[in-house]
Steps between C-alpha positions, in 0.01 A plus 500: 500500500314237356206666439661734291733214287117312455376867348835469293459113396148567393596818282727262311306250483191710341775627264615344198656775259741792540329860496470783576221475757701190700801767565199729603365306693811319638620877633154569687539110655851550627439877652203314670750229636687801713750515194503904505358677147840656384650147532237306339472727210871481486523095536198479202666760263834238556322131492316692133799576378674146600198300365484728136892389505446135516154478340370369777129438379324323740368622895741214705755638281485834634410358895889294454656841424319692752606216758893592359501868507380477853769235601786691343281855671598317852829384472615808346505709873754566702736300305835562683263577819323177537608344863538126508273348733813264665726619759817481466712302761671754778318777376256711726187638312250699623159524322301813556094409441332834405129582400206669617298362811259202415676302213654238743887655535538296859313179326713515241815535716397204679504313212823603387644368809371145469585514120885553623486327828405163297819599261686467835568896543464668861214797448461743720176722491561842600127651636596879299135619483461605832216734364238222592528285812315251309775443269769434730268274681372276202906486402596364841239247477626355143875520672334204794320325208809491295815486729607816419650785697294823470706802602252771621445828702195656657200664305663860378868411481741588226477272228875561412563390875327187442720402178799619682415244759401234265837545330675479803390152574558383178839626536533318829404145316160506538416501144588528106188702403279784649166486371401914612099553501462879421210782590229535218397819557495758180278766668775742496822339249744714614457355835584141328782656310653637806465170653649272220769761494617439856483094496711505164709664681496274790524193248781677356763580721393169794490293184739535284543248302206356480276418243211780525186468303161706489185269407150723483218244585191591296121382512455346226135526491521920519572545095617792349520637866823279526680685251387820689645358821830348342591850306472647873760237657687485230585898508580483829721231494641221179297239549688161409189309439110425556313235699120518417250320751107402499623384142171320436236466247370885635847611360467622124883462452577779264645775717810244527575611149491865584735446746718341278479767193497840733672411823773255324435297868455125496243292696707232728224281649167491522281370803210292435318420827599568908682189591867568517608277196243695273768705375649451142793639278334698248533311104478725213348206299277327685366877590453613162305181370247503811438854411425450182319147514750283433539325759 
């Protein structure tokens, strides 16, 4: 994203006085920063109305209010949906990673794992996308890098067998929290439907009780596509939040607030790099005023 917040900073900084042609302008920059036209005409239309209210006059004037009707855009989601990121003493949870093949759903589980095995909790990965050998492979190698039992079946299985299993040793004491790397495949959605359908209903009557939550893992170097991907998921099944990956200076940022304003879904972390502690809970603030240069 930096990139973009330079192209921002530099717009502002070429700007001194409030027109029309810097809301113009402004509407074009942020639909060119993966912000989605509908929303950036709607976000414009709001920030002109704000900055007529409080004669704001002056270009930073109008960047400070942008940077607030963002902030207030992302914590607005979800509210009375938004899963804490702790877990609760005594209480199993099981985290379901979904996505489409390619964004890094197993990398990202991996990371998870360390992130809660270094707050003392006992992870278990459960190996569910048994579509690709390659994936249950690459998860039991992060389990022997990080300690961490890997509960997996052959290439082909039944992904709802797998989280049965996985469930079943965490019942048994060997763990707090199931970490569940899904299938990416979208060729055909009512196959994934179908699926997510029978391991909800595996989670639900093995686990009840525990603390269930649906994070979609997104590219976040794919744009609008994102939002394309993250309606899909979310249809098929309430998604509690979003991680976002490859969040580097390729990523435009913007699509982040379409997911906020037509999906009502939060972002929960964001992953900055492949090493396991490159992994981050997602801030509103420090978000916003990157995107827009202030940082």
């Amino acid at each position: 994203m930096g990139s973009f917040a330079q192209r921002l900073k530099k717009f502002f900084g070429i700007q001194h006085v409030v027109s029309e042609s810097l809301f113009e302008e402004l509407t074009d920059l942020l639909v060119e920063g993966d912000f989605g036209a509908a929303g950036a005409y709607k976000t414009v239309e709001i920030l002109r109305s704000l900055c007529k209210k409080e004669k704001i006059t002056e270009a930073e004037g109008v960047r400070q209010s942008l940077a607030k009707l963002l902030e207030d855009l992302l914590r607005e989601p979800g509210q009375g949906r938004i899963v804490s990121l702790d877990i609760p003493e005594g209480t199993l949870q099981m985290i379901l990673l979904l996505g489409v093949n390619g964004v890094g759903k197993t990398t990202t589980a991996a990371k998870l794992a360390d992130r809660y095995r270094s707050q003392h909790k006992k992870p278990i990965l459960a190996a569910a996308d048994t579509f690709r050998a390659a994936a249950i492979d690459q998860l039991k190698i992060h389990g022997e890098r990080l300690g961490v039992r890997v509960v997996a079946h052959k290439h082909g299985g039944d992904p709802a067998a797998v989280i049965y299993d996985a469930i079943e040793a965490a019942r048994s004491g060997g763990g707090d929290l199931i970490i569940a790397d899904t299938a990416g495949r979208m060729h055909t959605k009512s196959t994934l439907v179908e699926e997510l359908k029978k391991i909800d209903r595996v989670v639900e009557s093995k686990a009840a009780g525990a603390r269930y939550i649906k994070w979609l893992v997104l590219d976040a170097t794919t744009g609008r596509n994102a939002l394309v991907q993250a309606a899909t998921f979310h249809q098929a099944v309430a998604l509690d939040g979003i991680i976002l990956t490859k969040y580097d200076s390729s990523a435009k940022g913007g699509v982040v607030f379409s997911l906020a304003e037509e999906l009502k879904v939060p972002v929960m972390f964001i992953c900055t790099g492949e090493q396991y502690p490159d992994i981050h809970p997602f801030d509103p603030h420090h978000y916003v005023r990157e995107f827009v240069g202030l940082a």
